[in-house]
Every structure is written in C-alpha cells, then in structure tokens.
C-alpha positions in Angstrom: 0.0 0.0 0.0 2.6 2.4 0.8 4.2 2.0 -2.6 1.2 2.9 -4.6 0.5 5.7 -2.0 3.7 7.5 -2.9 4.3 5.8 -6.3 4.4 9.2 -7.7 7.0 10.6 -5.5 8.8 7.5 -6.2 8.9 8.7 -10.2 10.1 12.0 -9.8 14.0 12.2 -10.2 16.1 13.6 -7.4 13.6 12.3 -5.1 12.5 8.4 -5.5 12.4 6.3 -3.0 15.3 7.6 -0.8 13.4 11.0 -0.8 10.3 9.6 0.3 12.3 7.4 3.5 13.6 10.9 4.6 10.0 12.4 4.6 8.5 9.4 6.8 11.7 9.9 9.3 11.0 13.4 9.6 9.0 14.8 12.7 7.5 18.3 12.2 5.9 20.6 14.6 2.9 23.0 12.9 1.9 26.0 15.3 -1.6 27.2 14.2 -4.2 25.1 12.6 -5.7 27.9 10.8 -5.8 29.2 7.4 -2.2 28.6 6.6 -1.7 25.4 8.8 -4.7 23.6 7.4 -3.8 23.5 3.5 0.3 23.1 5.1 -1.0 19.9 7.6 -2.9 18.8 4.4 -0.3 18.2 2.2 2.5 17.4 4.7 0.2 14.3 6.1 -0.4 13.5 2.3 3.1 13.5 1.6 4.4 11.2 4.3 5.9 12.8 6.9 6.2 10.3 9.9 5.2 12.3 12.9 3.4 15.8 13.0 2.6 17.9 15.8 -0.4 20.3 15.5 -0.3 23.0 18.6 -3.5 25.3 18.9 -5.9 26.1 21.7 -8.3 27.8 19.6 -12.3 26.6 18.7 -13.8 26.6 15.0 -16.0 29.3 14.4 -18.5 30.1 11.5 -16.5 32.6 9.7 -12.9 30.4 9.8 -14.9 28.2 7.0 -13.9 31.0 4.3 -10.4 29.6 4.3 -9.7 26.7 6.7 -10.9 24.1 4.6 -10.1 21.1 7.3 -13.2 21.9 8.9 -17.0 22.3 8.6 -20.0 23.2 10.5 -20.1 20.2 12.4 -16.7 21.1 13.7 -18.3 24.6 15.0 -17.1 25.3 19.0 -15.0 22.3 18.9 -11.0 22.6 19.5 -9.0 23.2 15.6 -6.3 20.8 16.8 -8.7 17.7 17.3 -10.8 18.3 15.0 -7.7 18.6 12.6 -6.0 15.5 13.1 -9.6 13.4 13.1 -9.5 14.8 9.2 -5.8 14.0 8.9 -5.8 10.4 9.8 -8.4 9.7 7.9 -6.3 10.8 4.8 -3.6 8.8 6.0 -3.4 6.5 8.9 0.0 5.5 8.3 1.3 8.8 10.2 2.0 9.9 13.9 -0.1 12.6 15.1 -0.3 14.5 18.1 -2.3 17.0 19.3 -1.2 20.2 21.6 -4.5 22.2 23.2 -3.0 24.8 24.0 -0.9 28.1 22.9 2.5 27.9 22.6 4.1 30.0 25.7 8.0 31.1 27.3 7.2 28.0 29.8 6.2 25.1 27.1 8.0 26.3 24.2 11.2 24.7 24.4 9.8 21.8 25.6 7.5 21.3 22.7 9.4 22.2 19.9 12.4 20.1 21.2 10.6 16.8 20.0 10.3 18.0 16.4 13.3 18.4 13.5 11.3 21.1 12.3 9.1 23.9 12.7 6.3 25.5 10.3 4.8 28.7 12.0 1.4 29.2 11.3 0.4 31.6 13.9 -1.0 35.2 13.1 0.4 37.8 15.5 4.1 38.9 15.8 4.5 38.2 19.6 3.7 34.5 18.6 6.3 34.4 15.5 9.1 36.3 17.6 8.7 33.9 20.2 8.6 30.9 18.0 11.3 32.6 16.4 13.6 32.7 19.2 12.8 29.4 20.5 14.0 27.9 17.5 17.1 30.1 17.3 17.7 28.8 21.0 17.3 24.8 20.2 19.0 24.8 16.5 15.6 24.4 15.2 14.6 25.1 11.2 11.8 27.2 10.9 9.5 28.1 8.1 7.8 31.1 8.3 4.7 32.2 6.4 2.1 35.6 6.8 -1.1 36.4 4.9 -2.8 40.3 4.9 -5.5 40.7 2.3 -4.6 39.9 -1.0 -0.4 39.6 -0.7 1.3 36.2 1.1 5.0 36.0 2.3 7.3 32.8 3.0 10.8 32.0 4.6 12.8 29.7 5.8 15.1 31.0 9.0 17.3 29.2 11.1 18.9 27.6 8.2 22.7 28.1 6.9 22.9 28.9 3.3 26.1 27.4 1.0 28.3 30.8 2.5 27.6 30.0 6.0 25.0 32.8 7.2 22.1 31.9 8.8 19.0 34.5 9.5 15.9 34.6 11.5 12.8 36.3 12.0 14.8 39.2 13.7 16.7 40.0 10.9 13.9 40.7 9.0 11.8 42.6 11.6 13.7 44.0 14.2 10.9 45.3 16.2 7.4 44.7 15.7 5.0 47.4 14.7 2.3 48.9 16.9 -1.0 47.1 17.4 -2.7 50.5 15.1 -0.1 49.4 12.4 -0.8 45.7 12.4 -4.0 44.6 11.9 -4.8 41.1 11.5 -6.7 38.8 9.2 -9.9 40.1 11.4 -9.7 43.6 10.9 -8.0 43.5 7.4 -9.5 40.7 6.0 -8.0 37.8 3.5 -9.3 36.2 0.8 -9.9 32.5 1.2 -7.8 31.4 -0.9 -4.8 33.2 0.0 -3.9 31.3 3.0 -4.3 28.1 0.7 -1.8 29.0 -1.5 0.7 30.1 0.9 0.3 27.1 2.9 0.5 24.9 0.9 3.9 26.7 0.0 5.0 26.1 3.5 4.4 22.7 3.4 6.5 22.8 -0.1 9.6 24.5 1.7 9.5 21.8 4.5 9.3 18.6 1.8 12.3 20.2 -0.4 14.6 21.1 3.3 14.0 17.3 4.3 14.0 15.9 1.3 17.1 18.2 0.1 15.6 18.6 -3.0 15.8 22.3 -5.2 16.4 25.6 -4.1 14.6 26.2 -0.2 13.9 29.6 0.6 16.7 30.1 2.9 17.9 33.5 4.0 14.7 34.4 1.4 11.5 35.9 1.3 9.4 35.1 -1.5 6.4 37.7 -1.7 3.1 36.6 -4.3 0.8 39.6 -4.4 -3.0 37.4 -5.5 -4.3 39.9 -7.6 -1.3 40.0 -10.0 -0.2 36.6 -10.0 3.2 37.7 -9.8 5.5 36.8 -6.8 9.6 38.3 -5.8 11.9 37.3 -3.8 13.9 38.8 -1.6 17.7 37.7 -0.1 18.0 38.4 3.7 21.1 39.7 5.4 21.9 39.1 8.8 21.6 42.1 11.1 24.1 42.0 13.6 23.3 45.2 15.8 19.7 43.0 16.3 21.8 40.2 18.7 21.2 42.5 21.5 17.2 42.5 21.1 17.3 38.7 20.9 17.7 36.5 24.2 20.4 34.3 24.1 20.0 31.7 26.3 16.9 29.0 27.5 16.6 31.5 30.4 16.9 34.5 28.8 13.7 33.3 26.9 11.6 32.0 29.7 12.3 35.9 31.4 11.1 37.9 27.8 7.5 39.2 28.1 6.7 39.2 24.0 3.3 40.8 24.4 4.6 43.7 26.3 7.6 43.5 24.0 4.9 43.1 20.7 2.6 46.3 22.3 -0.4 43.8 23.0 0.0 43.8 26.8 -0.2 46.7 29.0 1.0 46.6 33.1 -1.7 48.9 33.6 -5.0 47.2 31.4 -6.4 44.6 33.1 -7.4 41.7 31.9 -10.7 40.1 33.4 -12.2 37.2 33.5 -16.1 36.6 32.5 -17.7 37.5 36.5 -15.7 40.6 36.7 -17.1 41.3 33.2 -20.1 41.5 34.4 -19.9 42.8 37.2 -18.7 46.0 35.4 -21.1 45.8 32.0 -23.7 46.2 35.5 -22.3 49.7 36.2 -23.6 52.7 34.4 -20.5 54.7 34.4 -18.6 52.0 32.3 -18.0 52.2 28.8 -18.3 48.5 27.0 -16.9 48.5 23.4 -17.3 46.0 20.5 -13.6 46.0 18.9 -15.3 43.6 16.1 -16.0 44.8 12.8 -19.9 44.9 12.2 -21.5 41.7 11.4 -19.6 39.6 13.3 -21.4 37.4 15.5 -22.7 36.0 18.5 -24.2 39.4 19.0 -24.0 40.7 22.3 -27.3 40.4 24.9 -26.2 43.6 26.8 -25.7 47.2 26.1 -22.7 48.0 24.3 -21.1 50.4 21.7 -19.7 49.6 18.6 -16.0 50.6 17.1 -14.5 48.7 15.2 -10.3 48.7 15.7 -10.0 49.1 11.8 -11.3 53.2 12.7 -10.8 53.0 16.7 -8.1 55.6 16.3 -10.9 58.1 14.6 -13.4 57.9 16.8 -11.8 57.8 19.8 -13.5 61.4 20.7 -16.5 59.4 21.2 -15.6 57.6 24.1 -16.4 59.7 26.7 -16.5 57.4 30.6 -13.2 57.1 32.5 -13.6 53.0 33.0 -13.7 51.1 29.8 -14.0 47.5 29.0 -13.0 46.1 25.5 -14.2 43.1 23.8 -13.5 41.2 20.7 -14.2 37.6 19.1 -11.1 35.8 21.5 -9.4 38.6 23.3 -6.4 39.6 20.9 -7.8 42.3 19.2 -9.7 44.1 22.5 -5.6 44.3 23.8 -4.7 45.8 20.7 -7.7 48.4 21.1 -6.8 49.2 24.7 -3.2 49.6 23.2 -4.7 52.7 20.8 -7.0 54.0 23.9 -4.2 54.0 26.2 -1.9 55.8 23.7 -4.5 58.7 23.3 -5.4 58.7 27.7 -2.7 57.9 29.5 -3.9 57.4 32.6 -7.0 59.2 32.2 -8.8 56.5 31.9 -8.9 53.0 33.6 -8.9 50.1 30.5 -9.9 46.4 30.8 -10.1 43.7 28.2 -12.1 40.8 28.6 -10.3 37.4 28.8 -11.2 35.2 25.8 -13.0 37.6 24.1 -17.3 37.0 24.1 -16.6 33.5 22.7 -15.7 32.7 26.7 -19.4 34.3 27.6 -21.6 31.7 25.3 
C-alpha cells in the first residue's frame, strides 16, 4: 500500500524512494491550525511525513470556513487541533499525530518544539512568531515562516545556513514589531480565502524540499506573491548584527522575555478580566463597553454595548467619553490591541480592561 500511495514521489528524479524514507523519518511541529496550517497539515500528512505535531488552543468558528478548509459546521465550537488531526488520519493513517490544546508560551515552548526536526509557524500575530522565532534560534531548530494580509502572502525559511555559512531569523527581517494600530490582523484586514491556501501549501513545499534536500529552499529568502497580479519576488535576507542584543540568548533569557509587552499587546496597567468581573462592570452605568469587532460579526451581544470597530478605533476615539472602559472582541487579541490605541490617546486618564477570551468565553 505504501508503494502505490507515494508511487508518484517514487517517479520523480532527485527524489524516488530515498526521498520519500527521509520524509517518513522526519517529525514536524505546525503552530496554528488555521488558514495557513490547514492546506500546510494537508499536504504534509499526504506527503508522508512520519510524525506531525499540531499546537492550537483555539475553537472553530463560522467565519474560519472561508479559508480553513479542514473543517465544517459540524466542527463549529470544537478545539481546531482535534478536529484537525480526526481529518488527517483519515487521509492517512499510516502517520503519527499528536495534538497540543494549548498556545504555545516562554514555559512550554522549548519543551514542545524540542521533540520536532522542524518547525512551520502558522500563527497570526508577531508576539507568537518572535517567540517561536527565538525558541528555534535557542534549540537549533529550522523554521519556516509564512504571513497572509489581504490579498499579498510571504514565505521564509530561517534558522537555516545557506552554501556561505549565514544563517537569518525572523529578527533579521523585523527588528521590532510594529504597533498594534499598524498591524492589523486577518480580522480587521481581511483575506481572501484562498490566499492562506496558496501560501500554505507553499510552507508545506519549503518543509518537503529542506528534508528531502531537493531544489532551491527559501533560505535567508522571502518570496512575496501579491493574488491579484499573480506575480510573486523574492527577496535575499542579510543578517543584522546590531539586532543580537534585542534577541535572548540563552533557555533563560527566553523563559524571562514578556513578548506581548515587547509586541505592544500587553499593557502593566490594562487589566485583563475574567467573565464574572465582566459582568460585574457591564452592570455599572458609568462604564463604557466596546465591541472592537468589525460589524456583522457574530454571536451578538445580549447587553448594552457600543460599537468601534479597531479598523477606525483611532478616529473615533473622541467618542468615548466614561473614564472606565472594558473592550471586547471575538477571542481577546484584538480588545488588547484596542486598549493599546486607547491607552496611547489617555494615559492614565482612563482605567482600561479587556475581557479574557474575548465573548466566545461568555456563550
């Protein structure tokens, strides 16, 4: 059976059957199960990798069915990572999968991505790829990068020597990150579906020809391919020295780096609460609660509450006119992100929460 399930890998030259053996010795560790982990987890199980990891805490929702095509609405409220590697070994039993619950942290980080020869990094906000960035730079760890916004996709390999001996990372390429008003993600911005499917699936591409040792990888490269031209660039990527001394060095180093302070989406002085303090709060009259979501996203709230989208926050800022404010959003990243913009025009003016979990931890 196995023969005829890679008998066309087995055809191609440079590859055959001592190609395929390196692909079912291989172990690789994809962070995110969402639009760019689904098509990369896809192709990688149908390709033969021996063991894959899937790490994500997060719950299907409605509106993921635009481009994470590994689920439907059965899957609705039920854990991406499960749900996931059901789909997965149903395509092909013959590999090792296991499942992670849970988001990938300073404490568990080394830990998880020790067990794996490589790393894809699906995630969608920068504290999450500089800390998987770092982790890998820490352990020796290959890591293939990859980030959709609208209609343009990007993809990398870091951690990786190239045929002169330099070897770049995430940090090289963005020193710092930008500010939550400058980043929006795939929420705010939107993507087209099938974006994330095409860059994915180039992921899972980079990963086959690194193990395999097959073509040119993407190392010390960023590809860009803009969707609505069809056309695609790459960059090369030098290696910024002066960044070292941004970077932690050493395992402990990493487990004492805060990267949502260091990534703006974590304030000392915003609070975030849990769902009885919530309400406690959305009970008092002289607190402002805001909807951070863009309009149309649902479950709709059952209690009073304004509307401001973070794509305009910054503009109508004026209209927020209470000193105690609690944000909200669909899972809690984007309210931190809003409190980020409200802090930045109140100081201390004003006392900010954010709800934990966003309203998908009230229903």
């Amino acid at each position: 059976m196995k023969d005829q399930r890679y008998s066309r890998h087995y055809s191609l030259k440079d590859f055959g059957e001592a190609g395929q053996l390196k692909l079912q010795q291989a172990s690789v560790l994809v962070i995110g199960a969402g639009g760019l982990g689904c098509p990369a987890l896809q192709y990688l199980v149908a390709a033969g990798i021996g063991t894959i990891g899937i790490v994500d805490d997060d719950v299907v929702s409605l509106s993921n069915l635009q481009r994470q095509v590994l689920y439907t609405v059965a899957d609705i409220d039920l854990h991406k990572a499960t749900c996931a590697a059901a789909m997965l070994r149903k395509l092909n039993p013959e590999i090792n999968i296991h499942t992670y619950i849970t988001r990938v942290t300073t404490d568990n980080a080394l830990t998880l991505l020790s067990d794996y020869d490589l790393i894809l990094d699906g995630t969608d906000n920068f504290a999450s790829r500089y800390l998987i960035n770092d982790a890998c730079v820490i352990l020796g760890k290959p890591l293939v990068f990859a980030a959709v916004y609208q209609y343009e996709g990007q993809v990398a390999i870091f951690n990786v020597e190239d045929h002169e001996g330099i070897k770049t990372n995430y940090r090289d390429l963005f020193e710092t990150p930008p500010s939550a008003a400058d980043a929006p993600d795939c929420n705010v911005a939107g993507v087209l579906g099938v974006l994330p499917g095409i860059i994915g699936s180039m992921q899972a591409a980079e990963v086959i020809k690194l193990i395999a040792g097959i073509g040119k990888p993407l190392i010390n490269k960023l590809m860009v391919f803009n969707l609505l031209s069809a056309e695609s660039f790459t960059v090369k990527l030098t290696k910024a020295i002066e960044v070292s001394e941004l970077a932690p060095k050493t395992a402990e180093e990493f487990l004492a780096t805060d990267y949502e302070w260091f990534c703006g989406t974590s304030l000392s002085d915003v609070e975030i609460i849990d769902e009885s303090r919530f309400y406690e709060l959305e009970a008092d009259e002289g607190v402002a609660i805001i909807d951070v979501r863009e309009f149309g996203e649902y479950p709709t709230p059952e209690f009073e509450y304004e509307q401001l989208p973070l794509s305009s926050l910054a503009e109508n800022l004026s209209s927020i006119d209470k000193d105690t404010i609690v944000v909200f959003c669909q899972s809690g990243k984007r309210s931190l992100q809003a409190a980020t913009i409200i802090k930045e025009k109140f100081g201390t003016s004003k006392t900010i929460y954010s709800l934990e979990g966003g309203i998908l931890n009230l229903y």
